[in-house]
GUDO-105322 format. One record per residue (C-alpha): residue number from 1; residue in three letters; x, y, z. Coordinates in pm, 1 decimal. Layout:
BEGIN
<resi = NUM, resn = ALA, x = X, y = Y, z = Z>;
...
//
This chain:
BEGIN
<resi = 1, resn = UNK, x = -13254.3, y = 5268.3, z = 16276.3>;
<resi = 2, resn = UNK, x = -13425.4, y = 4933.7, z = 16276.8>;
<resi = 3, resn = UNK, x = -13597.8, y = 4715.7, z = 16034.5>;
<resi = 4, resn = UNK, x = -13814.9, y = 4399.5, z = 16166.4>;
<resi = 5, resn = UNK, x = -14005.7, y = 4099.2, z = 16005.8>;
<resi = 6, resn = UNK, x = -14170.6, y = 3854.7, z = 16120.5>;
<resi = 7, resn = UNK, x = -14286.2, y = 3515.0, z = 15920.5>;
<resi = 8, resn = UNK, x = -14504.9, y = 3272.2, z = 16039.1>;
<resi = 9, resn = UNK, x = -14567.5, y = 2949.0, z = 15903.0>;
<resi = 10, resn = UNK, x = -14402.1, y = 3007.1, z = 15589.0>;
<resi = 11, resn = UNK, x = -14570.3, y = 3358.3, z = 15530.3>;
<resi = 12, resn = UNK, x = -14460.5, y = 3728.9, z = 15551.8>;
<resi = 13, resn = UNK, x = -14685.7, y = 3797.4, z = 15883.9>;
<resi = 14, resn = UNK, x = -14573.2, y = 4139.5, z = 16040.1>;
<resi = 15, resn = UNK, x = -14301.6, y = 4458.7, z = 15948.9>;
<resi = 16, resn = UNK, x = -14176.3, y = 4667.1, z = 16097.9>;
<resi = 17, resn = UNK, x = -14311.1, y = 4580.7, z = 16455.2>;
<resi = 18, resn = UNK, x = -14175.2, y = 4744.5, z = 16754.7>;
<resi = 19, resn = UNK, x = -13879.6, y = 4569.5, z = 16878.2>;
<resi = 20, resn = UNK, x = -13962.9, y = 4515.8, z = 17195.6>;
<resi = 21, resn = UNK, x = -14222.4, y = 4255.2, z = 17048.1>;
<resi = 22, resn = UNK, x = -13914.5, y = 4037.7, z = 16934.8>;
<resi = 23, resn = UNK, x = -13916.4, y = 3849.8, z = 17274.8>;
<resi = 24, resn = UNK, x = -14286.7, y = 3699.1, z = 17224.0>;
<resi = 25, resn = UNK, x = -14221.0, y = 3606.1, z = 16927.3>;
<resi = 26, resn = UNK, x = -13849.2, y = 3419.1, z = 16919.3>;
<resi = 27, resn = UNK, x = -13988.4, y = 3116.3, z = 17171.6>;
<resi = 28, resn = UNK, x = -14245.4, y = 3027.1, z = 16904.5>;
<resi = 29, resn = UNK, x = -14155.2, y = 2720.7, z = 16709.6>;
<resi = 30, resn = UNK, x = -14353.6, y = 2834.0, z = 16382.6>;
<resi = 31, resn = UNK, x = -14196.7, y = 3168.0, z = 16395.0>;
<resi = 32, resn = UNK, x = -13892.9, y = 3320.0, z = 16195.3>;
<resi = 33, resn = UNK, x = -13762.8, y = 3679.0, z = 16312.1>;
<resi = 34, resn = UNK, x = -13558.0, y = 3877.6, z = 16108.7>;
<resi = 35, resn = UNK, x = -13370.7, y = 4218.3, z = 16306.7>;
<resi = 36, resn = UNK, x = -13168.7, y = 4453.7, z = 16113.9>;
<resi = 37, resn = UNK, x = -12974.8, y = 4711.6, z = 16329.1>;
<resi = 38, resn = UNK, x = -12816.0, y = 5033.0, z = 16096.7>;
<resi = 39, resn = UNK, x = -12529.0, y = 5192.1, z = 16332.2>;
<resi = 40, resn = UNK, x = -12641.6, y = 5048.6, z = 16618.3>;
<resi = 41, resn = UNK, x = -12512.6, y = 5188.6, z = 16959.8>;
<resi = 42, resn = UNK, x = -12388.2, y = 4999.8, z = 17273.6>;
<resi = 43, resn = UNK, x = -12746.1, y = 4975.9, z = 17408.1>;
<resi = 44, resn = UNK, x = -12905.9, y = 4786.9, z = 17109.6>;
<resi = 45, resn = UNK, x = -12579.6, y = 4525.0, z = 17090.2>;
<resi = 46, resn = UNK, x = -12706.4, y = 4485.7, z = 17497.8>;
<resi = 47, resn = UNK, x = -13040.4, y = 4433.8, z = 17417.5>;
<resi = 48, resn = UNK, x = -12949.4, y = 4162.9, z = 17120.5>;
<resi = 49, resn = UNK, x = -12700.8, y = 3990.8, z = 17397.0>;
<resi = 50, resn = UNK, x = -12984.0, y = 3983.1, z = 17639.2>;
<resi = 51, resn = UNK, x = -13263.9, y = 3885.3, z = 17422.9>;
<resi = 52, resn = UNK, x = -13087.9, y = 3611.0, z = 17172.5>;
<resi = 53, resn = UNK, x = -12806.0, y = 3496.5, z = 17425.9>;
<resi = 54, resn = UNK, x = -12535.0, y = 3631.4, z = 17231.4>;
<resi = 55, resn = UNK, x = -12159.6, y = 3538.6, z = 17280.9>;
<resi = 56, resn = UNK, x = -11972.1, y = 3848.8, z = 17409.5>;
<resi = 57, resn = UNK, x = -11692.7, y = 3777.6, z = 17151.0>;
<resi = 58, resn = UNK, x = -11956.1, y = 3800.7, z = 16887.8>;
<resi = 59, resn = UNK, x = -12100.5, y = 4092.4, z = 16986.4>;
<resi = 60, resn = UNK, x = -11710.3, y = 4234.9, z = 16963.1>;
<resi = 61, resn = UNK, x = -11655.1, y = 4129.9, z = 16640.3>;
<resi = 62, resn = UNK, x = -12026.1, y = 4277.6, z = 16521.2>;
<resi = 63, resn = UNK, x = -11915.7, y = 4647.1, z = 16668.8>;
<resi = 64, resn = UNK, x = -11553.6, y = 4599.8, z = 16552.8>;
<resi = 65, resn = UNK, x = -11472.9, y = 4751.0, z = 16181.3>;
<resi = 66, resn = UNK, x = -11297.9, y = 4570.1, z = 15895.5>;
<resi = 67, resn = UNK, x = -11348.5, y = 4238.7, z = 15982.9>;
<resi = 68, resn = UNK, x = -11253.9, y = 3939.7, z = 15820.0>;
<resi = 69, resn = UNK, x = -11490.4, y = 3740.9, z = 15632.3>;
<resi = 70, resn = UNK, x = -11576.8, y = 3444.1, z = 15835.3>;
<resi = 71, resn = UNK, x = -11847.5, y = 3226.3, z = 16018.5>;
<resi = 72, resn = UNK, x = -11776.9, y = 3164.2, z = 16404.3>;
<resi = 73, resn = UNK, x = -11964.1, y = 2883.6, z = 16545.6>;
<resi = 74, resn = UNK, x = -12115.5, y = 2903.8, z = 16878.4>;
<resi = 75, resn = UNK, x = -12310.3, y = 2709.0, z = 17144.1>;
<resi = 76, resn = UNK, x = -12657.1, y = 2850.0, z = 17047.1>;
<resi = 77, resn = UNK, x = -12565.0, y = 3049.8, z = 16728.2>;
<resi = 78, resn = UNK, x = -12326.9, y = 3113.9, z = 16428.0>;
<resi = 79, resn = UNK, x = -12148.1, y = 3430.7, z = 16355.8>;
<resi = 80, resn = UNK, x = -12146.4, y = 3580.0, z = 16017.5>;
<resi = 81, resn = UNK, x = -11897.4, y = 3864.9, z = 15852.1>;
<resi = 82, resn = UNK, x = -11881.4, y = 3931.7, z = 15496.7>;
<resi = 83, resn = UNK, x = -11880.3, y = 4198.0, z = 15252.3>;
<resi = 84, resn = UNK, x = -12030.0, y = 4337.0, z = 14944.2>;
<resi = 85, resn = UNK, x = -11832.2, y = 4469.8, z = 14687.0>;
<resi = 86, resn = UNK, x = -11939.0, y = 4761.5, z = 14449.2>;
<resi = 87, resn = UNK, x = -11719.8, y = 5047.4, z = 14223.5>;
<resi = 88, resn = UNK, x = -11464.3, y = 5173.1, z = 14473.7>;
<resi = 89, resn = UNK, x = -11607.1, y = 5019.6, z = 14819.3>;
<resi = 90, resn = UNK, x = -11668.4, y = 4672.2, z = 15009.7>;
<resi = 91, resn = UNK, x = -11965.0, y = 4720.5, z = 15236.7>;
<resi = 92, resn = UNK, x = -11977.6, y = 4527.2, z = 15555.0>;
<resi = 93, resn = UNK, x = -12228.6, y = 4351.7, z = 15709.0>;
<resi = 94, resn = UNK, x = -12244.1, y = 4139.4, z = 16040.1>;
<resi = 95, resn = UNK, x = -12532.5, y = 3885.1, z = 16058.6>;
<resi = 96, resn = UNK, x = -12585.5, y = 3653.7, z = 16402.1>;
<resi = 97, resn = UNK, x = -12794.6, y = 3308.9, z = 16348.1>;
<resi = 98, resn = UNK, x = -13023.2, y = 3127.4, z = 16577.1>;
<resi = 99, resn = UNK, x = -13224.2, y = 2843.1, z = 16460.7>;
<resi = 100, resn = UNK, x = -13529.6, y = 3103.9, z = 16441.7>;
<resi = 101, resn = UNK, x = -13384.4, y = 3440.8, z = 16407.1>;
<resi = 102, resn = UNK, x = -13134.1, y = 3594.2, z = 16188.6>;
<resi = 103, resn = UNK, x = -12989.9, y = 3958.8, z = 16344.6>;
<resi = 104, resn = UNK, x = -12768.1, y = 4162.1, z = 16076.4>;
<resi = 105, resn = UNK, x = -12588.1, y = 4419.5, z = 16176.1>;
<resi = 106, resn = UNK, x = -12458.9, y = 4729.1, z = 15967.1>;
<resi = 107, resn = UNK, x = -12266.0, y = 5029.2, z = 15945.0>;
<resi = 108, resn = UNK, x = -12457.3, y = 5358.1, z = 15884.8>;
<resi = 109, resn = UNK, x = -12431.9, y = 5402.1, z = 15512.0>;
<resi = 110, resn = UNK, x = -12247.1, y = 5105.6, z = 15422.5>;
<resi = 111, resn = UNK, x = -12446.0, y = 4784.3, z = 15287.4>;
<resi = 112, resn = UNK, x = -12780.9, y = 4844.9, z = 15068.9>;
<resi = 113, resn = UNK, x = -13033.1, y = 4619.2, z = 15278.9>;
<resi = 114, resn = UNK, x = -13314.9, y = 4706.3, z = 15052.9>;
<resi = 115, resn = UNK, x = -13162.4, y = 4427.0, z = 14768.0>;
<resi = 116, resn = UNK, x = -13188.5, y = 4156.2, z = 14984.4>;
<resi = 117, resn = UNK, x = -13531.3, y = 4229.9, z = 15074.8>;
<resi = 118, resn = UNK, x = -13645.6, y = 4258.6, z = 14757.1>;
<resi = 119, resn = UNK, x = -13478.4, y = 3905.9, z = 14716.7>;
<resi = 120, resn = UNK, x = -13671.1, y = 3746.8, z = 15012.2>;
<resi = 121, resn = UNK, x = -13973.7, y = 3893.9, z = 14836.1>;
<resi = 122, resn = UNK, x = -13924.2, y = 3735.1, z = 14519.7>;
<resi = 123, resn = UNK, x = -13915.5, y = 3425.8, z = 14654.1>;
<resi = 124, resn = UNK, x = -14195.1, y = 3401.8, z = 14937.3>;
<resi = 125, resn = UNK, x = -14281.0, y = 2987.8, z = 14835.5>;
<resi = 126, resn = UNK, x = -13916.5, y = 2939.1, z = 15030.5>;
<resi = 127, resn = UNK, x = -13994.2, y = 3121.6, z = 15331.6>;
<resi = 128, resn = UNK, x = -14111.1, y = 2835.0, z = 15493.1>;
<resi = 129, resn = UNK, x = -13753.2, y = 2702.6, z = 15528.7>;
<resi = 130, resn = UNK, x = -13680.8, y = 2998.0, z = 15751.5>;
<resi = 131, resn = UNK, x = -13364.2, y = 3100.4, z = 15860.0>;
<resi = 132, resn = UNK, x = -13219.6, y = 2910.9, z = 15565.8>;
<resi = 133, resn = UNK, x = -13406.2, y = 3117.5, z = 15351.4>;
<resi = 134, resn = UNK, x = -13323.7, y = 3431.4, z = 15497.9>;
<resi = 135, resn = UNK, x = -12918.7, y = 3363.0, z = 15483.1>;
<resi = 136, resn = UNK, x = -12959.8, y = 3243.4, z = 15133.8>;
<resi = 137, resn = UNK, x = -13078.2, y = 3581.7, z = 15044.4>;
<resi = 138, resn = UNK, x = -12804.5, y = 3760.3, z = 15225.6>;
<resi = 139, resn = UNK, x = -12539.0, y = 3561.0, z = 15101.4>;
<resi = 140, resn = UNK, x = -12687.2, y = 3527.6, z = 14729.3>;
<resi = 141, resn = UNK, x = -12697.1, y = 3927.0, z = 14711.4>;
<resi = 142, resn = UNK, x = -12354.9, y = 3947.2, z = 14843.1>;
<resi = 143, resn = UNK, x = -12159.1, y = 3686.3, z = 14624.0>;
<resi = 144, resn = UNK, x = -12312.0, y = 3853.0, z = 14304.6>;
<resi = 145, resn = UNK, x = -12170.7, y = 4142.6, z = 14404.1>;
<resi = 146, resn = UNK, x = -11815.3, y = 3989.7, z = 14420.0>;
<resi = 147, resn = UNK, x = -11901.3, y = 3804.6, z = 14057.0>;
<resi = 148, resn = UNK, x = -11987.9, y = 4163.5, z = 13929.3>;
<resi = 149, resn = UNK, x = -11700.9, y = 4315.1, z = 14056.4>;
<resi = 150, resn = UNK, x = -11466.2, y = 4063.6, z = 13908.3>;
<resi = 151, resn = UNK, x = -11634.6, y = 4093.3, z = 13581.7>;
<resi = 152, resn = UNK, x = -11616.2, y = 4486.5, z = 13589.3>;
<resi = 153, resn = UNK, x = -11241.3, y = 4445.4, z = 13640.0>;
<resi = 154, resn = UNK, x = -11182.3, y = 4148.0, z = 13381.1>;
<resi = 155, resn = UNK, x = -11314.5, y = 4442.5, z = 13109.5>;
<resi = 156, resn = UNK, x = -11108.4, y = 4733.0, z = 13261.0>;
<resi = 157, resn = UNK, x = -10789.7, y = 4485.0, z = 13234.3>;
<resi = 158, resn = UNK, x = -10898.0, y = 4382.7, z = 12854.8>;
<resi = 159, resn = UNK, x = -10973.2, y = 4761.9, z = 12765.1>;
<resi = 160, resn = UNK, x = -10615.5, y = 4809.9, z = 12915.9>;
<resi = 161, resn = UNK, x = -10430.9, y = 4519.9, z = 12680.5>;
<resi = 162, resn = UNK, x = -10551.7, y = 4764.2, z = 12421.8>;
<resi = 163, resn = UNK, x = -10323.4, y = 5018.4, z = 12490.9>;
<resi = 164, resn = UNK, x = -10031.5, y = 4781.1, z = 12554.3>;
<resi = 165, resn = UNK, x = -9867.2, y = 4886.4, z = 12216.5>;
<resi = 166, resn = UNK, x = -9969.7, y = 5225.3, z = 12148.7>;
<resi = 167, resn = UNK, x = -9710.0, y = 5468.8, z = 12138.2>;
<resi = 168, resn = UNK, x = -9756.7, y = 5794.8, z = 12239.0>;
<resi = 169, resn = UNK, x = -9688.0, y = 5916.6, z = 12603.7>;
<resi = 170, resn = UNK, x = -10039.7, y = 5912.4, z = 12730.0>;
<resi = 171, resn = UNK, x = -10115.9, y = 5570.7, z = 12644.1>;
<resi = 172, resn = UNK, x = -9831.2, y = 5446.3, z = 12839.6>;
<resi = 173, resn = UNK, x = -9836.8, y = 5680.7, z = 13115.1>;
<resi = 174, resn = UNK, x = -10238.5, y = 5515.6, z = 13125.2>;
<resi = 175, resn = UNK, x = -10106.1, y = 5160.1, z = 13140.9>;
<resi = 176, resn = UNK, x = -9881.0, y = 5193.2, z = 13398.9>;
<resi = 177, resn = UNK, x = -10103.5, y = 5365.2, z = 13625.8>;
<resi = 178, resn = UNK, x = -10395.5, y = 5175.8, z = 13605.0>;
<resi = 179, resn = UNK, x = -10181.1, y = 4823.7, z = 13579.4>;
<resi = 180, resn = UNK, x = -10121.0, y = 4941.2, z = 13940.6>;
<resi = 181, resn = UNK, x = -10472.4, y = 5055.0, z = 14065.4>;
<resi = 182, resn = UNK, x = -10601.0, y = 4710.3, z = 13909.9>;
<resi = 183, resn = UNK, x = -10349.4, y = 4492.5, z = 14107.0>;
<resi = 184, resn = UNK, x = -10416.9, y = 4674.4, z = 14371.1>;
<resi = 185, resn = UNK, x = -10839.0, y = 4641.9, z = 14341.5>;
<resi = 186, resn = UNK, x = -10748.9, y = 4287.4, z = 14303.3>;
<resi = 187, resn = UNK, x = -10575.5, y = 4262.8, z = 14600.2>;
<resi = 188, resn = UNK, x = -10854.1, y = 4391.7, z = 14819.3>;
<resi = 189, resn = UNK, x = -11120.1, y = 4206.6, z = 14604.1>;
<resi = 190, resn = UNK, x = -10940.9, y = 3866.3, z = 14677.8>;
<resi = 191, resn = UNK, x = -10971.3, y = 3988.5, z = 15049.2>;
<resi = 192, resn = UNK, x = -11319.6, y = 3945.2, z = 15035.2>;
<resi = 193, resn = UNK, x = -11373.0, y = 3695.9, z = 14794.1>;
<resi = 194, resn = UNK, x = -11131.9, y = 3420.7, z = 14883.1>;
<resi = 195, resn = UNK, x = -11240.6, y = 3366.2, z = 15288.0>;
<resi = 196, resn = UNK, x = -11630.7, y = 3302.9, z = 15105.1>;
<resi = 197, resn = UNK, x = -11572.9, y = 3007.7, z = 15007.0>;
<resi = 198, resn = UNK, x = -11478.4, y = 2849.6, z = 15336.9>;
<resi = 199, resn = UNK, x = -11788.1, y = 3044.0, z = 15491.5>;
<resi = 200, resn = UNK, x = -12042.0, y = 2840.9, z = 15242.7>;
<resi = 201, resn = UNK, x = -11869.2, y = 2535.2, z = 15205.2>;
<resi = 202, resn = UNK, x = -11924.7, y = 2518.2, z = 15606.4>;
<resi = 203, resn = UNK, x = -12267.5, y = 2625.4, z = 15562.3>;
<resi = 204, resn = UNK, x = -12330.4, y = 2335.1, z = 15371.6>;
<resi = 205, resn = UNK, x = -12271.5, y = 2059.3, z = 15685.7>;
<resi = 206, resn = UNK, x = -12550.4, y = 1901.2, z = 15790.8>;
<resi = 207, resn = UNK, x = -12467.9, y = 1925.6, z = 16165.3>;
<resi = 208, resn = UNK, x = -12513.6, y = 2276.4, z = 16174.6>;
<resi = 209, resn = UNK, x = -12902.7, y = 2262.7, z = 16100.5>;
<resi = 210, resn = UNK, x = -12890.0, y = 2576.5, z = 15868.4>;
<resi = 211, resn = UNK, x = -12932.7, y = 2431.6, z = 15509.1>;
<resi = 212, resn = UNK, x = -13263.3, y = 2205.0, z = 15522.4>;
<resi = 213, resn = UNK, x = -13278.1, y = 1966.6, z = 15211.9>;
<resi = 214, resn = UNK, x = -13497.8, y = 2201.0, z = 14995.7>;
<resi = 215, resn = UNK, x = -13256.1, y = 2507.5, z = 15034.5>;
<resi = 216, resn = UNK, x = -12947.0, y = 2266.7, z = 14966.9>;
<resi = 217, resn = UNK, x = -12965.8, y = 2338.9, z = 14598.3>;
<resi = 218, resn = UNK, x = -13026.3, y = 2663.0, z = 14637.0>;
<resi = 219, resn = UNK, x = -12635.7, y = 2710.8, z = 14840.9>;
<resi = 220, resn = UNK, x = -12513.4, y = 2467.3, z = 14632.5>;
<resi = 221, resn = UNK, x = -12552.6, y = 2770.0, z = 14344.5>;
<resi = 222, resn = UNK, x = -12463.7, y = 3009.3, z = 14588.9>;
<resi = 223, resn = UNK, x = -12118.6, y = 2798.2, z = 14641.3>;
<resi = 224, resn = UNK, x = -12060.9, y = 2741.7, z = 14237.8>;
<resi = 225, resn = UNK, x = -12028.8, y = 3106.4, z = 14226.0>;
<resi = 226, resn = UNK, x = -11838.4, y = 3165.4, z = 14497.4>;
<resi = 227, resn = UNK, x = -11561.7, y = 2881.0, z = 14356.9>;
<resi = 228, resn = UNK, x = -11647.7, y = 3074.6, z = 14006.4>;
<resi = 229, resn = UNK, x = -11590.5, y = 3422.5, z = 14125.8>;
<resi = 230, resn = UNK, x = -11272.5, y = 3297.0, z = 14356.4>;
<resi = 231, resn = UNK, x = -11102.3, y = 3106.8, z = 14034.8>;
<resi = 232, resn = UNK, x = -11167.7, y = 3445.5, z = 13803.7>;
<resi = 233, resn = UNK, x = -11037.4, y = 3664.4, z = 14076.5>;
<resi = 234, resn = UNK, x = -10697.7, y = 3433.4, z = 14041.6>;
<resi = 235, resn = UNK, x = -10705.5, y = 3473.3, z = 13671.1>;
<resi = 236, resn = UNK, x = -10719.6, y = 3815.5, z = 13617.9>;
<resi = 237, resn = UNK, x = -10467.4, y = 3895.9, z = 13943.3>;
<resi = 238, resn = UNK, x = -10223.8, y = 3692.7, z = 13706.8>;
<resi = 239, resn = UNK, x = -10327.5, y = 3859.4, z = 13379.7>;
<resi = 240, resn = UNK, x = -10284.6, y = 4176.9, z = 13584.1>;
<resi = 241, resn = UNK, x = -9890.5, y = 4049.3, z = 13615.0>;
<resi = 242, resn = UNK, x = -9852.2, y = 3971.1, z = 13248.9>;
<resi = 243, resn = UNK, x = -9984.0, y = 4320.0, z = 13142.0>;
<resi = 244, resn = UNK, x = -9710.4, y = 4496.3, z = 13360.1>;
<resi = 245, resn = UNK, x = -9447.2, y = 4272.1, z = 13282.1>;
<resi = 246, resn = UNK, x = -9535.7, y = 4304.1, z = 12890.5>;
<resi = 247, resn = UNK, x = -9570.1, y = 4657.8, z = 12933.5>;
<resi = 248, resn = UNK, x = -9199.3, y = 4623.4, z = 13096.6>;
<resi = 249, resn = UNK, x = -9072.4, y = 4454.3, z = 12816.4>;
<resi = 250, resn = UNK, x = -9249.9, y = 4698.3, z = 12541.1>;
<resi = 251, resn = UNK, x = -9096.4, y = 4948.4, z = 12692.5>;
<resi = 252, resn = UNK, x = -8714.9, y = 4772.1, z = 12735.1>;
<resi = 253, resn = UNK, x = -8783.4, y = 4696.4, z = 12323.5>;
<resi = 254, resn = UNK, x = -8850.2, y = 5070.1, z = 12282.6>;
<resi = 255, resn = UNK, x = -8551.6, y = 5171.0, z = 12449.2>;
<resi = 256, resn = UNK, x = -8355.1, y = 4924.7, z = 12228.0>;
<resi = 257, resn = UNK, x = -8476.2, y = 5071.4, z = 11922.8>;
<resi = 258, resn = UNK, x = -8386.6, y = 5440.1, z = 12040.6>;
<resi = 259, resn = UNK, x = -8086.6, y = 5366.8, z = 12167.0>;
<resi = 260, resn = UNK, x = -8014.4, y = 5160.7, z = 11800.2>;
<resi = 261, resn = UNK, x = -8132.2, y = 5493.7, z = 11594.9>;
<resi = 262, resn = UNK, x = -7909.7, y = 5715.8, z = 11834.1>;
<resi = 263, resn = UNK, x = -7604.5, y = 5455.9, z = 11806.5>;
<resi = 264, resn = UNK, x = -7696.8, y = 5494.0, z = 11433.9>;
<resi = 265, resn = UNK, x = -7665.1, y = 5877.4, z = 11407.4>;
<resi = 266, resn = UNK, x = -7372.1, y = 5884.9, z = 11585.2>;
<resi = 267, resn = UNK, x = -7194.8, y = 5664.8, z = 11352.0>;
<resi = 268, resn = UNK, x = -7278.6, y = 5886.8, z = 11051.0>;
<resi = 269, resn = UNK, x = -7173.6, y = 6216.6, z = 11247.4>;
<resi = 270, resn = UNK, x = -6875.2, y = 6024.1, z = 11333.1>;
<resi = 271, resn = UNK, x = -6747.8, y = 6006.5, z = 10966.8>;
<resi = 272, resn = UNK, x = -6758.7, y = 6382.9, z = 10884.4>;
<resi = 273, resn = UNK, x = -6568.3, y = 6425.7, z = 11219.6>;
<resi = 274, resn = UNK, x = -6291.0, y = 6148.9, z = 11203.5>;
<resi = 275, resn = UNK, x = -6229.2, y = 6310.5, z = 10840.9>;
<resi = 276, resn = UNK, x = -6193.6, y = 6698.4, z = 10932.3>;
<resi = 277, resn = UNK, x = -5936.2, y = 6595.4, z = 11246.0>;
<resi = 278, resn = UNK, x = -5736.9, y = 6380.4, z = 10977.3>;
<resi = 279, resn = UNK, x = -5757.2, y = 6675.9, z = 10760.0>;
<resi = 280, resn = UNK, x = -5726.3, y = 6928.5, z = 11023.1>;
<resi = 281, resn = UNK, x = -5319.3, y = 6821.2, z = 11139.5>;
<resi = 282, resn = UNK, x = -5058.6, y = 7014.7, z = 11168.7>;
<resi = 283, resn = UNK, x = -4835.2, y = 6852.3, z = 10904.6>;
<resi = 284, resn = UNK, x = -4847.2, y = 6809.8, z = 10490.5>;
<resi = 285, resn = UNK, x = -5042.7, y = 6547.9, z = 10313.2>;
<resi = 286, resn = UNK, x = -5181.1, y = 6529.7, z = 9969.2>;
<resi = 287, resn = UNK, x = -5369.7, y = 6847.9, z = 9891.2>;
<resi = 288, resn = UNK, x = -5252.3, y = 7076.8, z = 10207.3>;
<resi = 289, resn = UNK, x = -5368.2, y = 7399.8, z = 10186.1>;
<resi = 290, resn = UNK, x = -5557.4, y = 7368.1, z = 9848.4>;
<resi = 291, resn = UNK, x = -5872.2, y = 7375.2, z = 9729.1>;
<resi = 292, resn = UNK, x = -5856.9, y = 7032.3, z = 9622.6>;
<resi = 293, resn = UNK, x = -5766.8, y = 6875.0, z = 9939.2>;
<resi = 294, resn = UNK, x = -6092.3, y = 7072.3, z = 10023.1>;
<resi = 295, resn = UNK, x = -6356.6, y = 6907.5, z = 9800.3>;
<resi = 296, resn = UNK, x = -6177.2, y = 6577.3, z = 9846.0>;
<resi = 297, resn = UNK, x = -6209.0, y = 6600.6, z = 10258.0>;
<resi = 298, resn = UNK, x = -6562.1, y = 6691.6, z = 10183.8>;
<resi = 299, resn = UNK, x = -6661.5, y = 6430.0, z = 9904.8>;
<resi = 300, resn = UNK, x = -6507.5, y = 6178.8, z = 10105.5>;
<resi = 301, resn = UNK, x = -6729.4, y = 6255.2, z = 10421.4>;
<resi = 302, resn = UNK, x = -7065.0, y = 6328.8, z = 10227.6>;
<resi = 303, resn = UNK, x = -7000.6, y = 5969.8, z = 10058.6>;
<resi = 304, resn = UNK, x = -6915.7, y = 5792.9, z = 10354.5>;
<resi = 305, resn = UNK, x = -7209.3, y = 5928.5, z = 10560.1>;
<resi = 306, resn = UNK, x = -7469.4, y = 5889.3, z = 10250.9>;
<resi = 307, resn = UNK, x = -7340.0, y = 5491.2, z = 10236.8>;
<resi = 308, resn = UNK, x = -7421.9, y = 5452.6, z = 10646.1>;
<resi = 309, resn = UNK, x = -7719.6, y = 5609.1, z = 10649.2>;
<resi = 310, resn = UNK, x = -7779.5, y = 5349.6, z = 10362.2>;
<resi = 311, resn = UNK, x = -7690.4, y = 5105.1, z = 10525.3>;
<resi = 312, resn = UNK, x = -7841.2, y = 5130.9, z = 10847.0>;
<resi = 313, resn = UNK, x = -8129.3, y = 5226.6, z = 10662.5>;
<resi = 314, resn = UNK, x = -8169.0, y = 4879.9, z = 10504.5>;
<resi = 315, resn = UNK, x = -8109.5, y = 4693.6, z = 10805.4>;
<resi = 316, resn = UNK, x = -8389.7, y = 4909.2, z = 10975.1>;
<resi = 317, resn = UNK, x = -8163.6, y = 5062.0, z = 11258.5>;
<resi = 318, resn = UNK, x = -8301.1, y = 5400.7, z = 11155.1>;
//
């Protein structure tokens, strides 16, 4: 499936024209084509290579899956990969620029289009600056979807500080799980989101003839929240590390405790043993074989086990 526009002088001209119209159009000076190709098969990345005069190594890396972000500079063009990031995916997308054309490429159901169109719509006054103004588009939709992303994890991780100190089993079976499935979202995010800012920032020379001095300001933006979303990805990846290792040490203070109260209990069952083996030898002592020696053995071991639990009872060990 295809999409086409076509803007001349500044204005939205044609849609959705047959693509075999592309050729009369990409030698005019006033003319700015936009070509979107959805799953596009081995003929249409031949036609492209014919009609634009593509790189071949381009054209690889626009058919090839799970690239890395980047811009690749060539003779007549500049190769684009990046993603978009939404709840559970990163979407890729594959753009080509020419000084009058800009050619995206996409995997069949990966990568809403329809935002950035609505974007190019909402600001028709810039079309004039052509391919500039297509790219900004394109790039503006897709690092707002990395700053949403971040922010959608930075409140998962502060819902999951919440449940740091809660106690019962499900609460800490919850942190330890998702401390793991946010490191490792984090990990893919900063996939995406670090290589971004190099791809603007290069944008932004003036020898490449992309940027024109009205859509400077406009990528300058684009950058700030790129460096924005790139800094807060760094952030929470480390906050991410504090939770589990505070969660770690919770859990070694826990222990502690447990082990304290069972050190405790054992003391106080200690006494009532120690007392019937003294009691409980072969030979004579005081009050052998009476009843006497019988409610001393067991005064002596209720007292002694009352004043322990006492004790440890004051100094919180129990």
């Amino acid at each position: 499936m295809t999409r086409t526009r076509l803007y001349r002088d500044g204005r939205l001209d044609l849609e959705d024209f047959p693509v075999e119209d592309i050729s009369d159009y990409v030698c005019q000076p006033d003319c700015t084509v936009w070509l979107d190709l959805c799953d596009p098969t081995s003929d249409d990345f031949t036609m492209i290579t014919e009609e634009f005069g593509l790189h071949a190594l381009a054209v690889e890396d626009a058919g090839d899956e799970r690239q890395r972000p980047k811009l690749d500079r060539y003779r007549t063009h500049l190769f684009l990969s990046a993603y978009s990031v939404g709840p559970g995916s990163a979407d890729e997308i594959a753009a080509f620029i020419t000084p009058n054309a800009l050619i995206t490429i996409r995997k069949e159901g990966q990568f809403d289009i329809d935002p950035v169109v609505t974007r190019w719509d909402d600001s028709p006054d810039l079309a004039k600056e052509g391919v500039g103004y297509l790219l900004h588009g394109l790039l503006d939709y897709v690092v707002d979807s990395h700053f949403t992303a971040v922010q959608r994890l930075d409140e998962q991780i502060e819902a999951l500080e919440g449940l740091l100190f809660e106690d019962h089993g499900d609460a800490i079976r919850t942190v330890q799980r998702r401390s793991y499935e946010l490191r490792r979202d984090l990990v893919r995010l900063r996939r995406v989101v670090l290589p971004m800012r190099e791809v603007v920032n290069t944008l932004l020379r003036r020898d490449l003839h992309v940027v024109g001095d009205t859509m400077m300001p406009y990528y300058q933006d684009v950058y700030d929240h790129v460096l924005r979303a790139t800094e807060w990805t760094e952030s929470l990846r480390d906050l991410v590390t504090s939770v589990m290792e505070t969660n770690l040490t919770v859990q070694g203070n826990r222990m502690n405790l447990i082990m304290k109260k069972v050190t405790s209990w054992a003391a106080i069952i200690a006494v009532p043993t120690a007392v019937t083996g003294f009691y409980g030898q072969n030979v004579p002592y005081p009050g052998f074989g009476t009843h006497v020696g019988f409610w001393v053995s067991t005064v002596v071991m209720v007292v002694l086990s009352v004043l322990l639990y006492l004790v440890f009872r004051r100094r919180d060990w129990i």
